[in-house]
N, CA, C and O atoms as a MOPAC input file, in Angstrom:
PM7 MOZYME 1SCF
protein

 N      0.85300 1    -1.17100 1     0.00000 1
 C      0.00000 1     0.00000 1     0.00000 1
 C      0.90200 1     1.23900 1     0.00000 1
 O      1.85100 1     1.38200 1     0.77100 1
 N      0.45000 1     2.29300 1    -1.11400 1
 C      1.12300 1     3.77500 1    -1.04800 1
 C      1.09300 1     4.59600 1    -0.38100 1
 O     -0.12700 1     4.65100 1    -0.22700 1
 N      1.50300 1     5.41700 1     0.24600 1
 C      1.30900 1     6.54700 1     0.90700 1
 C     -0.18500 1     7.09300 1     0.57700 1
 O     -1.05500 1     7.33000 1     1.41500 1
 N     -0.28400 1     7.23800 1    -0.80000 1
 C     -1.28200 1     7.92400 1    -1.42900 1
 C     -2.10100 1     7.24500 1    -0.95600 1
 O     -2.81700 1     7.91500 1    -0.21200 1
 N     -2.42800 1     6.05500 1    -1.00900 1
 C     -3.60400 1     5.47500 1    -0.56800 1
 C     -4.79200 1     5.90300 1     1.25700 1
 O     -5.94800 1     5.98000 1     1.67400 1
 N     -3.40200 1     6.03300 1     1.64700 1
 C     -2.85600 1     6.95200 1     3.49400 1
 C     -4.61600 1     8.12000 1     3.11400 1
 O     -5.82600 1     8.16000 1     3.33600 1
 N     -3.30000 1     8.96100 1     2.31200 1
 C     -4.10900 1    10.39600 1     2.17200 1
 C     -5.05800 1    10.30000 1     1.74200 1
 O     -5.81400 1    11.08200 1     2.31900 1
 N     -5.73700 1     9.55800 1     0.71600 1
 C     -6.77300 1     9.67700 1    -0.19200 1
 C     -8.11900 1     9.16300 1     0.86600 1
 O     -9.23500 1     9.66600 1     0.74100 1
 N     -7.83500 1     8.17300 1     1.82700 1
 C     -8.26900 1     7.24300 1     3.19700 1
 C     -8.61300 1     8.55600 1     3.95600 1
 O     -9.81800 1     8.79300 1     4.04100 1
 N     -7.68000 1     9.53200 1     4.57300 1
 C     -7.73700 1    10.01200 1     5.61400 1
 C     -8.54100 1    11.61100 1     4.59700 1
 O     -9.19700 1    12.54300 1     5.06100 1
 N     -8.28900 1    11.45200 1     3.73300 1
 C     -9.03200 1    13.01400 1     2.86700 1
 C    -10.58100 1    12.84800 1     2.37800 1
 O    -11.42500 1    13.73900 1     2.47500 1
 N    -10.73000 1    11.96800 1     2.01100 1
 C    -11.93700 1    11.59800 1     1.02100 1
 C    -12.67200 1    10.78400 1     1.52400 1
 O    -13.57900 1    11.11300 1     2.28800 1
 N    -12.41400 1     9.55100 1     1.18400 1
 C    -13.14400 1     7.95500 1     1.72200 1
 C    -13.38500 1     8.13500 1     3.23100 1
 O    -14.58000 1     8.18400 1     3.52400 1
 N    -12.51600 1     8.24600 1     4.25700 1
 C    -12.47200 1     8.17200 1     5.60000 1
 C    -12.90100 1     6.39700 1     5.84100 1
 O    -13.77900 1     6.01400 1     6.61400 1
 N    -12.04200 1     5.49800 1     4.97400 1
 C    -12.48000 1     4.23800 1     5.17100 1
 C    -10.97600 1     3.80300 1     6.02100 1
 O     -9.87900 1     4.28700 1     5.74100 1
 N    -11.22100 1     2.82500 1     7.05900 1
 C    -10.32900 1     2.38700 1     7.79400 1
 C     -9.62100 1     1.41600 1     6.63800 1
 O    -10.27000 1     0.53800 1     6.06900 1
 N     -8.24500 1     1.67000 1     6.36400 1
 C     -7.21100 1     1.03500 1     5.45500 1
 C     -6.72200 1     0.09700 1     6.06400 1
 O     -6.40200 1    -0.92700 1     5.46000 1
 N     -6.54600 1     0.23700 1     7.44500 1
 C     -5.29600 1    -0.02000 1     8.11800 1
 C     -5.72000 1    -1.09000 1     8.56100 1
 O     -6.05000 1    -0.89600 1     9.73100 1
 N     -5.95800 1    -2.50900 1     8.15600 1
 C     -6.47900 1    -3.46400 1     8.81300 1
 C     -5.52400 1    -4.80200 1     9.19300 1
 O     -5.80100 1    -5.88900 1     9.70000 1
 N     -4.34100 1    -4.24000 1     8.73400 1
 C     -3.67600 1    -6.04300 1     9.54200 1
 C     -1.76800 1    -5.39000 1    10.21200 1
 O     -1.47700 1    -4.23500 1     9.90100 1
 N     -1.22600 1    -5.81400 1    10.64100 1
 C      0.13900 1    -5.38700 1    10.96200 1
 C      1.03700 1    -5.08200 1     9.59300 1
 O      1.95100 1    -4.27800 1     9.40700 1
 N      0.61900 1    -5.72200 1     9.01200 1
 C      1.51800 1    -5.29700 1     7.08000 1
 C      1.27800 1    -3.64900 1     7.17900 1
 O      2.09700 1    -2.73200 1     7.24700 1
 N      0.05100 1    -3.64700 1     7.16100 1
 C     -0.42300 1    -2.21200 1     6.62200 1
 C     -0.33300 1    -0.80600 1     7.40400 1
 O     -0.36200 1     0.32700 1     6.92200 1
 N     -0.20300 1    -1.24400 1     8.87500 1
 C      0.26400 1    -0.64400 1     9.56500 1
 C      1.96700 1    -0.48300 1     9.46300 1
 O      2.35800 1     0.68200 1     9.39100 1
 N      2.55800 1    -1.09100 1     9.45600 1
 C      4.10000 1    -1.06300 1     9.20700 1
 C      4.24500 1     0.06500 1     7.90000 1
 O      5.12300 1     0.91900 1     8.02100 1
 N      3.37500 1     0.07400 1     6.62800 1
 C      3.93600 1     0.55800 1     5.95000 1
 C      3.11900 1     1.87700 1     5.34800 1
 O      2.90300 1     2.28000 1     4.20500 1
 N      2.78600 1     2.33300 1     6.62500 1
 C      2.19500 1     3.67200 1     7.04700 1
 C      3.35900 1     4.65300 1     6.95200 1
 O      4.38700 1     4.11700 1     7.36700 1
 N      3.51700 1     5.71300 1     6.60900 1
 C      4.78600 1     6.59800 1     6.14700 1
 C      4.21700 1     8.21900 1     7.23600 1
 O      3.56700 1     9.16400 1     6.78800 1
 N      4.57000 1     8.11100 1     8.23300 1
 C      4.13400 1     9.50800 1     8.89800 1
 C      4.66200 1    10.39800 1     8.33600 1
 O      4.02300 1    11.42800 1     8.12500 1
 N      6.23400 1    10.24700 1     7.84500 1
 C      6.67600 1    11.54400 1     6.89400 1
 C      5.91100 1    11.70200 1     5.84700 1
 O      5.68000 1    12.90900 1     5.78100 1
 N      5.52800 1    11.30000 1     5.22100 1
 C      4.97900 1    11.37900 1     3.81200 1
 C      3.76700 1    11.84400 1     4.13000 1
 O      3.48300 1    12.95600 1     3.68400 1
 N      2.63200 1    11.03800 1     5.07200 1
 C      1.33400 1    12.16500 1     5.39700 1
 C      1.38200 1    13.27900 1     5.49500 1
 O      0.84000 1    13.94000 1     4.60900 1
 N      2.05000 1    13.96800 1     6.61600 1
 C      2.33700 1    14.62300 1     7.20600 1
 C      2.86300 1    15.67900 1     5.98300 1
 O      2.43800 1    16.83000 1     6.07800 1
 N      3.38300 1    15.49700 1     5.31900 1
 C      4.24100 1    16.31500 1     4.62000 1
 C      2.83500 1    16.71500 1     2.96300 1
 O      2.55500 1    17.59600 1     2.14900 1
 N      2.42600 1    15.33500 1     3.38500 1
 C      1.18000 1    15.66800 1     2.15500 1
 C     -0.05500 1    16.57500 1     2.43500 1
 O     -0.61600 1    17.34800 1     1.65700 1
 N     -0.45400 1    16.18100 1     4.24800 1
 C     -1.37800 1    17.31800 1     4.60200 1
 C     -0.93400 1    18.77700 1     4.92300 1
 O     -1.65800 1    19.76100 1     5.07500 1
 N      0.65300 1    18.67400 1     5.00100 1
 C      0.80800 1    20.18100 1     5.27100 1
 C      0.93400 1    21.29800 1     4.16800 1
 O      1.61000 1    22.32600 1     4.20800 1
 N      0.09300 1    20.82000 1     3.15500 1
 C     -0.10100 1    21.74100 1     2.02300 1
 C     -1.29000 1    22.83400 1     2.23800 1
 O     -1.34700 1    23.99400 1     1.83100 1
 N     -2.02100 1    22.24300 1     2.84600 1
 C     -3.81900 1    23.06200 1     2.97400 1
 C     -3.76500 1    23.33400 1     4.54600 1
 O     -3.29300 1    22.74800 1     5.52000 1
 N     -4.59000 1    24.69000 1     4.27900 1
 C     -4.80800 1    25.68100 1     5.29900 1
 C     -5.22500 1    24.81300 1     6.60200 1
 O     -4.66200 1    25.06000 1     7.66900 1
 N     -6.37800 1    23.62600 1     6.50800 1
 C     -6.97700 1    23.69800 1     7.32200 1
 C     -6.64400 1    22.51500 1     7.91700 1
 O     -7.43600 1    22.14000 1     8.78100 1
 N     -5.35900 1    21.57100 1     7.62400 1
 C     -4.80200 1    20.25500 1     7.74100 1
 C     -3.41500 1    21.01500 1     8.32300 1
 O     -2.88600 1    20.50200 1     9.30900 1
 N     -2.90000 1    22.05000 1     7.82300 1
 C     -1.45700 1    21.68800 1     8.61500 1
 C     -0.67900 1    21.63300 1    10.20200 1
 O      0.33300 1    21.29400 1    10.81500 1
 N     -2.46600 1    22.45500 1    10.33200 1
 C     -1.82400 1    22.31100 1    12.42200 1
 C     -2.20400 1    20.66800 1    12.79700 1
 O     -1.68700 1    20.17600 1    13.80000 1
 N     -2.88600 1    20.06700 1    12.16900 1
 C     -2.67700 1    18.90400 1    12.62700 1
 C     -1.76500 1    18.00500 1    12.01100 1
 O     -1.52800 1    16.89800 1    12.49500 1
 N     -1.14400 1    18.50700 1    10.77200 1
 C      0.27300 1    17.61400 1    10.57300 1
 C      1.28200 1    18.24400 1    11.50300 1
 O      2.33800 1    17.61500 1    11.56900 1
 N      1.21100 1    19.24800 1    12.17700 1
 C      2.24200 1    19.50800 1    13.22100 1
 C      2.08400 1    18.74600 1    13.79700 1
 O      2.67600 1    17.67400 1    13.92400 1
 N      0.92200 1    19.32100 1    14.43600 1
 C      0.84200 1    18.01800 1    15.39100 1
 C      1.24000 1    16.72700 1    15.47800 1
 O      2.01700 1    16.49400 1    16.40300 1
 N      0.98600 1    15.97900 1    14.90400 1
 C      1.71600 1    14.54400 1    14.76900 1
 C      2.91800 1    14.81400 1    14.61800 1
 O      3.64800 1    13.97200 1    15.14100 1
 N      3.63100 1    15.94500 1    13.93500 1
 C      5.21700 1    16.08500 1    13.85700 1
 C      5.55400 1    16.53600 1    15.06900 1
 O      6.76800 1    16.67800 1    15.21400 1
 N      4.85400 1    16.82200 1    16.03100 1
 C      5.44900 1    17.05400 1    17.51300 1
 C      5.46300 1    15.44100 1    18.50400 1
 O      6.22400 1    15.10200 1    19.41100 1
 N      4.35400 1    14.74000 1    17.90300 1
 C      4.48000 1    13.40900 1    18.78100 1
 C      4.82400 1    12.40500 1    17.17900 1
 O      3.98100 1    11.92500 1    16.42100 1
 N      5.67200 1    12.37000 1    17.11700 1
 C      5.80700 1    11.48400 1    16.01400 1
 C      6.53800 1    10.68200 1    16.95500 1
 O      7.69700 1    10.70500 1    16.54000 1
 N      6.49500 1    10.07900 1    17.86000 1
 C      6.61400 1     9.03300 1    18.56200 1
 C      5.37400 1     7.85000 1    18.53600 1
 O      5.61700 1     6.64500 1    18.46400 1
 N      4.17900 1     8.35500 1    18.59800 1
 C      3.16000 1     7.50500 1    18.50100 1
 C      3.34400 1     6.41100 1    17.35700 1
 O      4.20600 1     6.26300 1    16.49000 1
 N      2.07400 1     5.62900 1    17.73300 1
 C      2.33100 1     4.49600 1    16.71100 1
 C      1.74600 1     4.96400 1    15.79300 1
 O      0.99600 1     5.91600 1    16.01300 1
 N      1.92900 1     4.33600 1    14.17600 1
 C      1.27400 1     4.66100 1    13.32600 1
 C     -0.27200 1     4.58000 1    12.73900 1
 O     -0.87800 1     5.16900 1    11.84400 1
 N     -0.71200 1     3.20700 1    14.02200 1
 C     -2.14000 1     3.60900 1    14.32300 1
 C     -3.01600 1     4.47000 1    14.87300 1
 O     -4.13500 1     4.84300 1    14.52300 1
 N     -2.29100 1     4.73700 1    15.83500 1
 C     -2.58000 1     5.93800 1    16.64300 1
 C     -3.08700 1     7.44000 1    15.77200 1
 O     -4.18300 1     7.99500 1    15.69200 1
 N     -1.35700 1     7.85800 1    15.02900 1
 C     -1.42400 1     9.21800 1    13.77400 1
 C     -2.93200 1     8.64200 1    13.35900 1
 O     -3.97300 1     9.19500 1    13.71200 1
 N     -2.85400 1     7.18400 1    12.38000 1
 C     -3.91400 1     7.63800 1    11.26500 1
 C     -5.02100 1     7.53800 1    12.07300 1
 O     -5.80300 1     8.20200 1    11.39300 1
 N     -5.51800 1     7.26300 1    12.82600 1
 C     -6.79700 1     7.44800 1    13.46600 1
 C     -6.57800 1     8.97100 1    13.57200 1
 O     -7.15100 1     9.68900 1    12.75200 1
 N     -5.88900 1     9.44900 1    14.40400 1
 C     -6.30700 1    10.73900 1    14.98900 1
 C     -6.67400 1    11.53100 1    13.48100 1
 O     -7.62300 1    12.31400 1    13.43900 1
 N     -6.01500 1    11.31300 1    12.52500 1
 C     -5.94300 1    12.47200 1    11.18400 1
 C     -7.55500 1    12.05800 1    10.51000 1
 O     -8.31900 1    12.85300 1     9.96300 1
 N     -7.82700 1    10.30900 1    10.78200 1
 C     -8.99800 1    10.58500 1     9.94300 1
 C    -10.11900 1    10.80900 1    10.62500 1
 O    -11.20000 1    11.06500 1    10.09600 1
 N     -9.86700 1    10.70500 1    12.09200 1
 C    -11.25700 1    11.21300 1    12.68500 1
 C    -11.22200 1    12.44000 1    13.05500 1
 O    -12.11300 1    12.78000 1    13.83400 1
 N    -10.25500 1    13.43400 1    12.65100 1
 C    -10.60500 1    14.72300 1    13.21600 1
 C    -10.19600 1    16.05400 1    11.48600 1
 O    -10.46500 1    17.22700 1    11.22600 1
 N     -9.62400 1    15.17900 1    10.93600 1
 C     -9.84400 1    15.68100 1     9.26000 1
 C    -11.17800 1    15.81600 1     8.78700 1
 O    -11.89000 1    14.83300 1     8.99200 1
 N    -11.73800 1    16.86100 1     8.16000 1
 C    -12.73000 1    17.17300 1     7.75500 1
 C    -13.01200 1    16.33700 1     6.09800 1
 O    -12.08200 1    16.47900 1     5.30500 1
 N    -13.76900 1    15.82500 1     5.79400 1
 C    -14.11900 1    15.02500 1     4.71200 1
 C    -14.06000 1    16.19900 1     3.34500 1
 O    -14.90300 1    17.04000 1     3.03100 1
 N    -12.78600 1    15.89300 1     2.73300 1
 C    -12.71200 1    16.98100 1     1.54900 1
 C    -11.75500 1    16.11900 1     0.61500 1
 O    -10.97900 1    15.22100 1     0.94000 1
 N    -12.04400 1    16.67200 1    -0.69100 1
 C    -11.32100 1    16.56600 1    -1.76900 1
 C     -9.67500 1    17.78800 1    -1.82100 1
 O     -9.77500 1    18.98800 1    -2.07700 1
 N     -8.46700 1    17.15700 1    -1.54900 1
 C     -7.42700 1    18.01200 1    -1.66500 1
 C     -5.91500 1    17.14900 1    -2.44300 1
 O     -5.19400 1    16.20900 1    -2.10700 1
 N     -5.98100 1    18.05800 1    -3.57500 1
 C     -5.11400 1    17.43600 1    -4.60300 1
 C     -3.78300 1    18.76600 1    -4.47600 1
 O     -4.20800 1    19.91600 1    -4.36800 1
 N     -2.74400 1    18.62700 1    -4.48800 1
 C     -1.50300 1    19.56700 1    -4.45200 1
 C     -0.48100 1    18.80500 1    -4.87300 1
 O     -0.24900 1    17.65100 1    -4.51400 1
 N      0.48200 1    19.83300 1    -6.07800 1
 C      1.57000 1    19.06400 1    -6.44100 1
 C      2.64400 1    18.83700 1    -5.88500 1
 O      3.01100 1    19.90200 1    -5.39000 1
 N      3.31200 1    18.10700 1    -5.69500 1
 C      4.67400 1    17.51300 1    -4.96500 1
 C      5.84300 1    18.41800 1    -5.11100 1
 O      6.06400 1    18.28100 1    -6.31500 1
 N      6.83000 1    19.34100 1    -4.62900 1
 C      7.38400 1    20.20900 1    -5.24900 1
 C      8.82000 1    19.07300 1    -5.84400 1
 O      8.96500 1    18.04400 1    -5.18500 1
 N      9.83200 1    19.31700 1    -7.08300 1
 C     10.33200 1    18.62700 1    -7.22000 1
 C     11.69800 1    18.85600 1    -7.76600 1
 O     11.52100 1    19.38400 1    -8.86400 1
 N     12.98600 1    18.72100 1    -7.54100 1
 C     14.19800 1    19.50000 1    -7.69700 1
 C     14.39000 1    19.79200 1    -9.26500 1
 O     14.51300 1    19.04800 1   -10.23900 1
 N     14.36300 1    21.27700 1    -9.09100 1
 C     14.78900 1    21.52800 1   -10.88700 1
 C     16.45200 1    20.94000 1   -11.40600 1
 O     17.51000 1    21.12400 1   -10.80500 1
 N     16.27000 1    20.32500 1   -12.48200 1
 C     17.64700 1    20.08600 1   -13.32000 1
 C     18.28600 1    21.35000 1   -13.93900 1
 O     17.76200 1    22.32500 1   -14.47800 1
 N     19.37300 1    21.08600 1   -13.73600 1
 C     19.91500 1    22.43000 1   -13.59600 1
 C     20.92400 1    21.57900 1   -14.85300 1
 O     21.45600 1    20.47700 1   -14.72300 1
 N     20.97600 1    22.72300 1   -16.36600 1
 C     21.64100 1    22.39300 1   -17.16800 1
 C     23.50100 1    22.90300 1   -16.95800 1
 O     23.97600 1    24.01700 1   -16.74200 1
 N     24.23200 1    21.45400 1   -17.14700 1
 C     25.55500 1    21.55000 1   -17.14600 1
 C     25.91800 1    21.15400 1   -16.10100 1
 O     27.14200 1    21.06900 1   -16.00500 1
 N     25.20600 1    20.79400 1   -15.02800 1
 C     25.74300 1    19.91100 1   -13.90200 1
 C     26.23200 1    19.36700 1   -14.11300 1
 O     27.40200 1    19.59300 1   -13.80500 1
 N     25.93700 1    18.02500 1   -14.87400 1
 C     26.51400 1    16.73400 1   -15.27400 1
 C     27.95300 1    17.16500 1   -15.16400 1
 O     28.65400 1    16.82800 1   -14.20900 1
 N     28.38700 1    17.92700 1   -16.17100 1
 C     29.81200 1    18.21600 1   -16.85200 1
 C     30.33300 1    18.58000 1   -15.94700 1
 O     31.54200 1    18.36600 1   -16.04300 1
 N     30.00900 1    19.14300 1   -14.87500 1
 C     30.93400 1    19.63500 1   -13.47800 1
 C     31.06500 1    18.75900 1   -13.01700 1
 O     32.28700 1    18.60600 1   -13.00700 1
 N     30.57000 1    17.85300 1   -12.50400 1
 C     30.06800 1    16.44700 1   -11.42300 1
 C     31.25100 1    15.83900 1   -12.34700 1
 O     32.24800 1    15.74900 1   -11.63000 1
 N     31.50900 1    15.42400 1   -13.54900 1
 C     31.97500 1    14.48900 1   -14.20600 1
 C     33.51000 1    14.95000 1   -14.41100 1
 O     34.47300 1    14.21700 1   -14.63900 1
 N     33.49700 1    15.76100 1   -14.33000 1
 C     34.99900 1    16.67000 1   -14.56600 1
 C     35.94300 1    16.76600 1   -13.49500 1
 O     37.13300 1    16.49700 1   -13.33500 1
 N     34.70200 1    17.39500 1   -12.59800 1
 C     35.69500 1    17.60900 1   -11.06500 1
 C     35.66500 1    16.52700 1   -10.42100 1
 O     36.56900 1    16.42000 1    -9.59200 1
 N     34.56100 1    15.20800 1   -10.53900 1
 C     34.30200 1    14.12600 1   -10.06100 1
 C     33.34600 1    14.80700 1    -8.11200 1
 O     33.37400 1    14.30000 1    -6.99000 1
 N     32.73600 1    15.95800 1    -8.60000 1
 C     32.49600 1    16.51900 1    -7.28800 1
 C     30.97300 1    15.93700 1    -7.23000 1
 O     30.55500 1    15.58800 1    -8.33400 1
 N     29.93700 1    15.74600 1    -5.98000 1
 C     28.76500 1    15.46500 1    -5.89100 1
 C     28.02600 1    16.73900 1    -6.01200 1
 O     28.54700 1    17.85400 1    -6.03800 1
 N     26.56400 1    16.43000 1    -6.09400 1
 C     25.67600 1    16.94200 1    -6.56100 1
 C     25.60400 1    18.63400 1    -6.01100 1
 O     25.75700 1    19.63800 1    -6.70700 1
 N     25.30100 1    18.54900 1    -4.44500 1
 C     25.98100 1    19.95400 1    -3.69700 1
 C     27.06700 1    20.45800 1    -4.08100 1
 O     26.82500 1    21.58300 1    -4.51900 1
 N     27.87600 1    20.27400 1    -4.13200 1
 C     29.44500 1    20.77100 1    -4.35700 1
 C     29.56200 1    21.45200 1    -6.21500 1
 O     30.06700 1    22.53100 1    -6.52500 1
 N     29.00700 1    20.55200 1    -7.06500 1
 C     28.58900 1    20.74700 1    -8.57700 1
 C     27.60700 1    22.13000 1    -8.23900 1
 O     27.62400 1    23.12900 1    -8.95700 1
 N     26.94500 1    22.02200 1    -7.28600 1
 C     25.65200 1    22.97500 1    -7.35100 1
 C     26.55600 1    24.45400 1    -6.73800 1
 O     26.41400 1    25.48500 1    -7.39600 1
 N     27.42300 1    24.48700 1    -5.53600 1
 C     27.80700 1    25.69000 1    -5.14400 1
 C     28.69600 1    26.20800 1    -6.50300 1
 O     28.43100 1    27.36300 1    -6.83500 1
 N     29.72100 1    25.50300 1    -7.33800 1
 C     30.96200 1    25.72800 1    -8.57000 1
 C     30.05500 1    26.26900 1    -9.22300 1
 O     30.08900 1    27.49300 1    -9.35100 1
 N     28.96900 1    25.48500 1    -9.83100 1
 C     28.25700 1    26.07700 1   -10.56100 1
 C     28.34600 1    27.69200 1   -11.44400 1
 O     28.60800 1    28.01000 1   -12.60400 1
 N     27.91200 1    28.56800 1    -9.97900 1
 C     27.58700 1    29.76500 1   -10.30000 1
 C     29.10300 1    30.51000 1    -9.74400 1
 O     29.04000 1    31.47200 1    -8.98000 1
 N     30.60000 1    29.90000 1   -10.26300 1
 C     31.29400 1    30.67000 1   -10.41700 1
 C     32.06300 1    30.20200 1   -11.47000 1
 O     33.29300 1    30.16800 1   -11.43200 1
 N     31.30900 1    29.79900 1   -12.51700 1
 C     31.55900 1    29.20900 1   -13.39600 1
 C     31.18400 1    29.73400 1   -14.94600 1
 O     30.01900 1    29.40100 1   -15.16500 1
 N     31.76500 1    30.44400 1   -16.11200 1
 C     30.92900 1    31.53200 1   -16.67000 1
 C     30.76200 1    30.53500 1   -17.92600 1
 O     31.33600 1    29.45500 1   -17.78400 1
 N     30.09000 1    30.72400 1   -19.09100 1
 C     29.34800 1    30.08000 1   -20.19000 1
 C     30.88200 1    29.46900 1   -21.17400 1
 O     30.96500 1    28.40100 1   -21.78000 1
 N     31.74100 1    30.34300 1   -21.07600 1
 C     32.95000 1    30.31000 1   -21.68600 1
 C     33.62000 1    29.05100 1   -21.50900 1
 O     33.93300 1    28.32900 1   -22.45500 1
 N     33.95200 1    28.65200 1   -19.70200 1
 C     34.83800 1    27.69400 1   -19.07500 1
 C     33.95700 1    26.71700 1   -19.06900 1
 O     34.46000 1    25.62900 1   -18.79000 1
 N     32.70200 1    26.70700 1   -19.29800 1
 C     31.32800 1    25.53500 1   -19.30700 1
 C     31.93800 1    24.83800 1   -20.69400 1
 O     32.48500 1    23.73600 1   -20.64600 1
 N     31.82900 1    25.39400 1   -21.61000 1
 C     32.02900 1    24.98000 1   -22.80100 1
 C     33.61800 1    24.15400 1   -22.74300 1
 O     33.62200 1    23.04900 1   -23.28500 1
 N     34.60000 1    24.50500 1   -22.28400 1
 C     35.63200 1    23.94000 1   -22.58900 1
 C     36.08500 1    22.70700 1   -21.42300 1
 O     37.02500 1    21.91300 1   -21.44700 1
 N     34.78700 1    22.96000 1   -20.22200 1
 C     34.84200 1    21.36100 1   -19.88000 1
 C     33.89300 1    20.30600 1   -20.57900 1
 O     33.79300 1    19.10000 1   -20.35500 1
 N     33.22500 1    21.10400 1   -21.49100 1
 C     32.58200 1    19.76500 1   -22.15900 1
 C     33.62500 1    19.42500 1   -23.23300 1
 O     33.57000 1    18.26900 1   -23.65300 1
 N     34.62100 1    20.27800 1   -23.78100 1
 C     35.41200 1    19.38800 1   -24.60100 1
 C     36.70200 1    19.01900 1   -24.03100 1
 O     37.64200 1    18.52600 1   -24.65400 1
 N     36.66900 1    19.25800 1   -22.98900 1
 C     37.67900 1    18.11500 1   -22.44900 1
 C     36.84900 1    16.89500 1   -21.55600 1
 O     37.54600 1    16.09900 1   -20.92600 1
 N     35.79000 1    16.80100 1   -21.52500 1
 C     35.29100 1    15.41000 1   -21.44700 1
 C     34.66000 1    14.96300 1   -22.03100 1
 O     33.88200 1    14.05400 1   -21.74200 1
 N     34.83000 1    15.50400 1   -23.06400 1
 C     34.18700 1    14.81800 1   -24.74700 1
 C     34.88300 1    13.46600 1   -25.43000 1
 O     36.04600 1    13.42000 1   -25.83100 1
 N     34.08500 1    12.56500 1   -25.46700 1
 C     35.39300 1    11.36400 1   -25.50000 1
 C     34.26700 1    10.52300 1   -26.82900 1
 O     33.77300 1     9.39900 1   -26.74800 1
 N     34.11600 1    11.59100 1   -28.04400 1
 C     34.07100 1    11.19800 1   -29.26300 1
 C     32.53600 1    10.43900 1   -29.41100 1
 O     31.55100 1    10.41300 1   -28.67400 1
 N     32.88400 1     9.76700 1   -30.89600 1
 C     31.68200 1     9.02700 1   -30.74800 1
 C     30.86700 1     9.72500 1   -31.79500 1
 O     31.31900 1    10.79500 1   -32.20400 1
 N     29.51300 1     9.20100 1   -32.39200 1
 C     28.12800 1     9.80500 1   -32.64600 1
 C     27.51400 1    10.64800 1   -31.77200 1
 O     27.57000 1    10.78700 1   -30.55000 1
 N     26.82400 1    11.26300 1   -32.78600 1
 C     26.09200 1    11.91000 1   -31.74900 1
 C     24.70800 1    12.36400 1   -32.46500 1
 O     24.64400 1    13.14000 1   -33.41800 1
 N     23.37400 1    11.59200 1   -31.68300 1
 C     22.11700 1    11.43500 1   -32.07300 1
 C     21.61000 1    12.60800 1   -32.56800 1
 O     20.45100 1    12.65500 1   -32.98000 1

């Protein structure tokens, strides 16, 4: 079972999901929590659980679906932009993703270009 399934349970349906120890285990409090804290009228109670996120995970989803108001709430996931020419830094300097990301921007269009042809290693090209 998905997370989504969690939210869609505790937003819409208000049908008890959670019916055997499987399903409880693979209850994701980060992921609720992080899914109801999009809307106005859900996020003091995803605090909430982020203040006792000690409880069990039966515990959270009860409390969220019996005190969540029965609504339809769809919000998009925010999601890391690709940032063109990383690669060629990462691959050049052999540096990770952070480290590629700070060089980056002291890095001007000029010296971009001449690490792609020094790690240009031939070939076709589609």
């Amino acid at each position: 079972m998905n997370p989504f399934e969690y939210l869609k349970a505790i937003n819409e349906s208000k049908k008890d999901i959670m019916v055997d120890d499987i399903a409880e285990k693979e209850y994701n409090s980060f992921i609720i929590n992080r899914g109801l804290s999009h809307f106005q009228d859900t996020i003091l109670f995803a605090n909430e659980m982020n203040r006792f996120h000690h409880l069990d995970s039966r515990l959270q989803f009860d409390f969220f679906i019996n005190i969540i108001k029965k609504r339809k709430r769809f919000s998009k996931w925010n999601k890391a932009t690709e940032i063109e020419n990383l690669e060629i830094i990462k691959e050049y300097y052999g540096y990770s993703d952070d480290k590629a990301k700070s060089v980056y921007n002291l890095l001007n269009h000029e010296q971009i270009e001449q690490l792609k042809k020094r790690i240009y290693k031939g070939g076709r090209t589609k």
